[in-house]
C-alpha positions as CSV (number, residue, x, y, z in Angstrom):
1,X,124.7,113.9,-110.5
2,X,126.7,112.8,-113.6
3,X,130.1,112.7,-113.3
4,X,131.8,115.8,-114.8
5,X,135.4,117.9,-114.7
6,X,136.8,120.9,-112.8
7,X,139.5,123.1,-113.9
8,X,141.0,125.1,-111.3
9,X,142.8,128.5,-112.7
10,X,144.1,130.7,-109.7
11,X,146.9,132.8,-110.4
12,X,148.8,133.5,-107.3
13,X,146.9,130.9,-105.2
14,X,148.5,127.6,-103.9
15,X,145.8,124.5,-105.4
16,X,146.5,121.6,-103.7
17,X,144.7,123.1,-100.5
18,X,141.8,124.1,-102.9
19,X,142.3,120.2,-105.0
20,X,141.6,118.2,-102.1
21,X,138.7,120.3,-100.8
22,X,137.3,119.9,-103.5
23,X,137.6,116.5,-104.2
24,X,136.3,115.2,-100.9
25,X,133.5,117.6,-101.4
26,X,133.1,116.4,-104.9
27,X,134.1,112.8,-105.0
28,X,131.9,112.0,-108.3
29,X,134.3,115.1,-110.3
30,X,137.5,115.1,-111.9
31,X,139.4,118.0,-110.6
32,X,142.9,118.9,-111.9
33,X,144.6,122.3,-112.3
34,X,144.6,123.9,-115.5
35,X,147.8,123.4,-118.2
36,X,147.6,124.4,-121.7
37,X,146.3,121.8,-123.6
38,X,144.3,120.2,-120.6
39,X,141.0,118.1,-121.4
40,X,137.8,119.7,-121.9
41,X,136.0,120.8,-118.5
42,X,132.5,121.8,-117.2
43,X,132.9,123.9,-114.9
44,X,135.9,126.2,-113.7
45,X,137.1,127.5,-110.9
46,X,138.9,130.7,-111.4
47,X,140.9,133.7,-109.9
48,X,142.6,136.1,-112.5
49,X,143.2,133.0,-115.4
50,X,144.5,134.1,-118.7
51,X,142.6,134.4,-121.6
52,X,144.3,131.3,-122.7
53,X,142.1,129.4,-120.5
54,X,139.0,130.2,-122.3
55,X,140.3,130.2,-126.0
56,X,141.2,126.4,-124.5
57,X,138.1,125.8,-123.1
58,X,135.0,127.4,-125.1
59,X,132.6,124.9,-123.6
60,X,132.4,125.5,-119.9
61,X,129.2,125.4,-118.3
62,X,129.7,127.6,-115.5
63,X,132.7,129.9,-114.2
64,X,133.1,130.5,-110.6
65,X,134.9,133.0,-109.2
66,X,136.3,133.1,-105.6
67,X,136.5,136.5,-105.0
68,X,134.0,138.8,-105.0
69,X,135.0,141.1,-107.4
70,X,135.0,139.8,-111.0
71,X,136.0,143.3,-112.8
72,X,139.0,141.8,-113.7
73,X,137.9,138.4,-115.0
74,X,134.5,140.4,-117.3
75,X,137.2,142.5,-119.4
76,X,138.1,138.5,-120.6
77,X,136.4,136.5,-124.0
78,X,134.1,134.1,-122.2
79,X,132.2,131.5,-123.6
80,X,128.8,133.1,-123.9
81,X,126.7,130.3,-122.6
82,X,128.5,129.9,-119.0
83,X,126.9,131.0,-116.4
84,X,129.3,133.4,-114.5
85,X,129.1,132.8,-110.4
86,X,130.8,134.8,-107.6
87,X,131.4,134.2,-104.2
88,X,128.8,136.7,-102.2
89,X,130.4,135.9,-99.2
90,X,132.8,132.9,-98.1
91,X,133.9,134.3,-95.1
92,X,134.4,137.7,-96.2
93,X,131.6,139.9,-95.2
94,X,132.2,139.1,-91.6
95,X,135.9,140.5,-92.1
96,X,134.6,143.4,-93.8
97,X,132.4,144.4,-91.3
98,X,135.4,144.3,-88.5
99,X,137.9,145.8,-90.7
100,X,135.6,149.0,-91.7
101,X,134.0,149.1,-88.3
102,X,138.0,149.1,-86.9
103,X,138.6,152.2,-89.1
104,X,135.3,154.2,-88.4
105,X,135.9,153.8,-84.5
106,X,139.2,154.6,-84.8
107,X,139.0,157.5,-86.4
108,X,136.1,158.8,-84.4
109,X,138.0,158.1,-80.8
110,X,141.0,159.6,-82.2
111,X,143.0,155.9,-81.5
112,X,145.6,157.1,-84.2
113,X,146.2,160.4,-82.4
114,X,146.7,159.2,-79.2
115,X,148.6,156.3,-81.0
116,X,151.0,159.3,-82.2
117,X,151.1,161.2,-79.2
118,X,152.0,157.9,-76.8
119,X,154.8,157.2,-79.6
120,X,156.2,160.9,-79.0
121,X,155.8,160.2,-75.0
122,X,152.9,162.8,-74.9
123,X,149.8,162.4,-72.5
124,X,147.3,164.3,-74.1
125,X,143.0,164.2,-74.3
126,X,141.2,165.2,-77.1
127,X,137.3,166.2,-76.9
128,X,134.6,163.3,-77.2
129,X,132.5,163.4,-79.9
130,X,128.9,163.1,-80.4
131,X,128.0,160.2,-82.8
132,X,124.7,162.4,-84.6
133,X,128.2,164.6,-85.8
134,X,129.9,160.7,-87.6
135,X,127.7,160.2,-89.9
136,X,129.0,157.5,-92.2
137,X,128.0,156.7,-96.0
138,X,128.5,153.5,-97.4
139,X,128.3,153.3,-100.9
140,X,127.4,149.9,-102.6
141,X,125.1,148.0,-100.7
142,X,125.4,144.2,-102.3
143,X,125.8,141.1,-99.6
144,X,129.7,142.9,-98.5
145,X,128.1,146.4,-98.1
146,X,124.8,145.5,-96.6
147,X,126.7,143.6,-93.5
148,X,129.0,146.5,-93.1
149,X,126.3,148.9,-92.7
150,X,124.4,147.3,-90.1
151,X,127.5,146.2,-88.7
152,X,128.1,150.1,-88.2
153,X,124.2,151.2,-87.6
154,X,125.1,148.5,-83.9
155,X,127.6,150.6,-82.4
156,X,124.9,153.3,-83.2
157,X,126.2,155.0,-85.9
158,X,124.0,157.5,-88.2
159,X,124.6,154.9,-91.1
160,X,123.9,155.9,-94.8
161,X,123.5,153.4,-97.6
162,X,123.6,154.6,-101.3
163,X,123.2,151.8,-104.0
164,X,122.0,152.1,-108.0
165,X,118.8,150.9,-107.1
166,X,116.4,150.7,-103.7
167,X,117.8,149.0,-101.1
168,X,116.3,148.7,-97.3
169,X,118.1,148.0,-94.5
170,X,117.1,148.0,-90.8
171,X,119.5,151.1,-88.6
172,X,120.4,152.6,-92.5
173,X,119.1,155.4,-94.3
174,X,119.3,154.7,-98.0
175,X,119.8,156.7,-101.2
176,X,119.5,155.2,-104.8
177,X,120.2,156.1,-108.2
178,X,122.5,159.3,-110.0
179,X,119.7,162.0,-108.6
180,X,120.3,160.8,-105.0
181,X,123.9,160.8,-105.0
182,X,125.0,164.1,-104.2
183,X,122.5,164.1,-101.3
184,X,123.5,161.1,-99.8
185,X,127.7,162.4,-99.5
186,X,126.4,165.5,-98.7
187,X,125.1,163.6,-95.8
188,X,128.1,161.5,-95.2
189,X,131.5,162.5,-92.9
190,X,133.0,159.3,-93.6
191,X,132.7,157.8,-97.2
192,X,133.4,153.9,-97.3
193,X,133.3,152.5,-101.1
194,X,132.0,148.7,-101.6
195,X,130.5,149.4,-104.9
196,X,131.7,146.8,-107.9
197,X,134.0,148.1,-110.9
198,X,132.3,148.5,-113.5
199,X,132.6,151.4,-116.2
200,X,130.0,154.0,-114.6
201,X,131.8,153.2,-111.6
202,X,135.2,153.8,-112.2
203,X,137.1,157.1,-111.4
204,X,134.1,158.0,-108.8
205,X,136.2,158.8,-105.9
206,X,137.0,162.3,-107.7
207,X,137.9,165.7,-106.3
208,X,133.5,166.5,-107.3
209,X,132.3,163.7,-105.2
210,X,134.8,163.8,-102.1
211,X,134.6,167.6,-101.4
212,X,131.1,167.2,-101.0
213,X,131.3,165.4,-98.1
214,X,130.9,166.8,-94.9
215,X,134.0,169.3,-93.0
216,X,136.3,166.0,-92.0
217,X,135.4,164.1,-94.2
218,X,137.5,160.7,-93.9
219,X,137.9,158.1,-97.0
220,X,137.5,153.8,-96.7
221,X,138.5,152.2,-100.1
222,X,138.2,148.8,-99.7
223,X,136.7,148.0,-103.4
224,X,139.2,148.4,-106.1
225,X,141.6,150.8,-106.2
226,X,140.5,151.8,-109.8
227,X,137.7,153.9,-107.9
228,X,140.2,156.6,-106.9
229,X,141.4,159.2,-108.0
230,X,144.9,159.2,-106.1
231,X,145.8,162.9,-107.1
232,X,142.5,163.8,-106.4
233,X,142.6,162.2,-102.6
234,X,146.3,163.8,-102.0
235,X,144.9,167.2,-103.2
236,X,142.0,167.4,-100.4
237,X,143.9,166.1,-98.1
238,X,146.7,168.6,-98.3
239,X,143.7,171.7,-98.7
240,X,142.6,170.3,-95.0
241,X,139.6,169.4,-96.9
242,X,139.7,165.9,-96.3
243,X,141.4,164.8,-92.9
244,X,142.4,161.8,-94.0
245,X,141.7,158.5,-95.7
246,X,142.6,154.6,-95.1
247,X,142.9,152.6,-98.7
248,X,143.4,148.6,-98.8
249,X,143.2,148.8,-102.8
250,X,145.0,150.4,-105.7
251,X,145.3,150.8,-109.1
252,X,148.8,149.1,-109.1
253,X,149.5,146.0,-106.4
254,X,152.0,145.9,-104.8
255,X,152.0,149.7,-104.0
256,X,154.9,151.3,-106.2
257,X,157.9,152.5,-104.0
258,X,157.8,155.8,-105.7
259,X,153.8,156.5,-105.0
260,X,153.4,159.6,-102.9
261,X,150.6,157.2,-101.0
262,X,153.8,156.1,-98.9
263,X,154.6,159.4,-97.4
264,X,151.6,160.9,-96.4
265,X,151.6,160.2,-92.7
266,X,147.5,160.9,-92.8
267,X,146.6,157.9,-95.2
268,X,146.6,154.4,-93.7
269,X,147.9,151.9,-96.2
270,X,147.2,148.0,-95.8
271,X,147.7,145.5,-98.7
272,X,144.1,144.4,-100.1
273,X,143.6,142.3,-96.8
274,X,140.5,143.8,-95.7
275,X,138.8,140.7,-96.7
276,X,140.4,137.6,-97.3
277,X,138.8,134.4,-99.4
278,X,138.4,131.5,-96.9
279,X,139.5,128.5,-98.6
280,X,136.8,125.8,-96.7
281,X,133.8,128.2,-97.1
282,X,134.3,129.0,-100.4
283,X,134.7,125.4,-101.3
284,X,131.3,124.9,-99.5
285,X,129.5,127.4,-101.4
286,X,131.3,126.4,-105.0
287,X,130.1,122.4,-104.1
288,X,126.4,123.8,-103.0
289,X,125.9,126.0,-106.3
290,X,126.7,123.3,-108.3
291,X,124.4,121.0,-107.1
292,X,121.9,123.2,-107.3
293,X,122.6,124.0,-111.0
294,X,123.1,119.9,-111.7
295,X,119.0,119.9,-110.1
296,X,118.2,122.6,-112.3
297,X,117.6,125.6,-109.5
298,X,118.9,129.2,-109.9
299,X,121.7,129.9,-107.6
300,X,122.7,133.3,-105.7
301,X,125.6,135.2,-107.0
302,X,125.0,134.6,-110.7
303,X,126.6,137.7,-112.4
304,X,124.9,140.1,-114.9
305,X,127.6,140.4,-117.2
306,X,125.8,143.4,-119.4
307,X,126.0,145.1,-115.9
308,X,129.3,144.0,-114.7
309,X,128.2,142.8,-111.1
């Protein structure tokens, strides 16, 4: 492989970690953190950069970007011949799977009642429930989704899967497509979005799609907070419609002091840490994609940037 340079653009990220693992990985590369005015790279490594990084640097080869959701970084000018690559994984579907799989049991043993009632000094029961009467929907099925549906089919959940186009997975029962989406919350108690942000995607947690869900229904936002719509949520939640929800995204981060999220004592708030970026397997995956690009092979995770995912 010819010798060649990294940029590293992370806002909010500390890069020396990120530096080093990447130049051991990559001893051949020249890897610096981005400054305006910084020589010409091939290949950049990116979390939410400026647009200021591409107007400086129109002829990068390849972007790759270490989360896994690149909304954000398509509403940018990019240079139109670099390949766009995201992370389908570095750690983060397994912490998916046991974050959403925390929430679904937890909900469906009542762990936050009794939580509430032990707080109050109250030693209370509350009736078992059969799992055929849980049936949870998970909507987006990409390399995140697809482990946190079978992760949920193991402790025997009836698992739904709904995705824009065919998808089969062994324990799930999958929908596709606009003419199978009503069916597929109608068939859902619990509603748990992984789907990407893109424009047809935006907004789609509404008061239409969540009252069709089944009586309970219970809300898992763990995609973008840009999904939701909050007044929507609070509405069918205060109707009795919805029992409640637990969101790790929103549309503004940090969480606004003043949003009514706060004080509704039904809604479980954590601070888009359902799925953390691991540092040393992203830097694996980033060194292993470009090799494979340097030999000339397609690599997994290349973004469709027409379709936004």
């Amino acid at each position: 492989m010819t010798p060649f340079r990294i940029s590293f653009c992370c806002t909010n990220t500390d890069p020396e970690p990120w530096l080093a693992g990447l130049r051991t990985a990559l001893p051949q590369a020249d890897v610096a953190v981005w400054q305006p005015g910084a020589a010409q790279a091939d290949v950049a490594v990116v979390w939410m950069p400026p647009q200021a990084f591409f107007d400086e640097q129109p002829q990068l080869k390849a972007i790759f970007n270490i989360g896994a959701g690149v909304d954000a970084l398509l509403k940018l000018r990019l240079p139109p011949q670099a390949v766009v690559v995201r992370l389908e994984d570095a750690g983060m579907a397994v912490q998916m799977a046991e974050y959403v799989c925390q929430a679904v049991i937890r909900q469906f043993r009542d762990l936050n009642a009794y939580a509430d009632d032990v707080h109050a000094g109250h030693w209370t029961y509350y009736p078992p429930r059969q799992r055929r009467d849980f049936p949870v929907g998970v909507m987006g099925l990409g390399v995140l989704g697809a482990r946190v549906a079978q992760a949920l089919a193991h402790f025997e959940f009836p698992v739904l899967g709904w995705s824009q186009t065919p998808k089969q997975l062994d324990g799930v029962r999958g929908f596709h497509g606009p003419a199978q989406f009503h069916d597929f919350l109608a068939s859902s108690r619990v509603l748990v979005n992984l789907l990407p942000l893109t424009p047809e995607t935006a907004n789609i947690l509404n008061r239409d799609t969540l009252s069709r869900l089944q009586p309970g229904g219970y809300v898992i936002n763990v995609a973008r907070g840009a999904h939701l719509v909050d007044e929507d949520l609070l509405a069918l939640i205060h109707s009795g419609q919805l029992v409640g929800a637990l969101l790790d995204v929103f549309r503004t981060e940090p969480l606004p002091a003043e949003h009514p999220f706060w004080r509704e004592p039904r809604i479980t708030l954590t601070p888009h840490t359902s799925a953390r970026t691991l540092r040393e397997d992203s830097i694996a995956q980033i060194v292993g994609k470009i090799a494979a690009m340097a030999r000339g092979e397609s690599v997994a995770g290349r973004v469709d940037v027409g379709r936004g995912y």
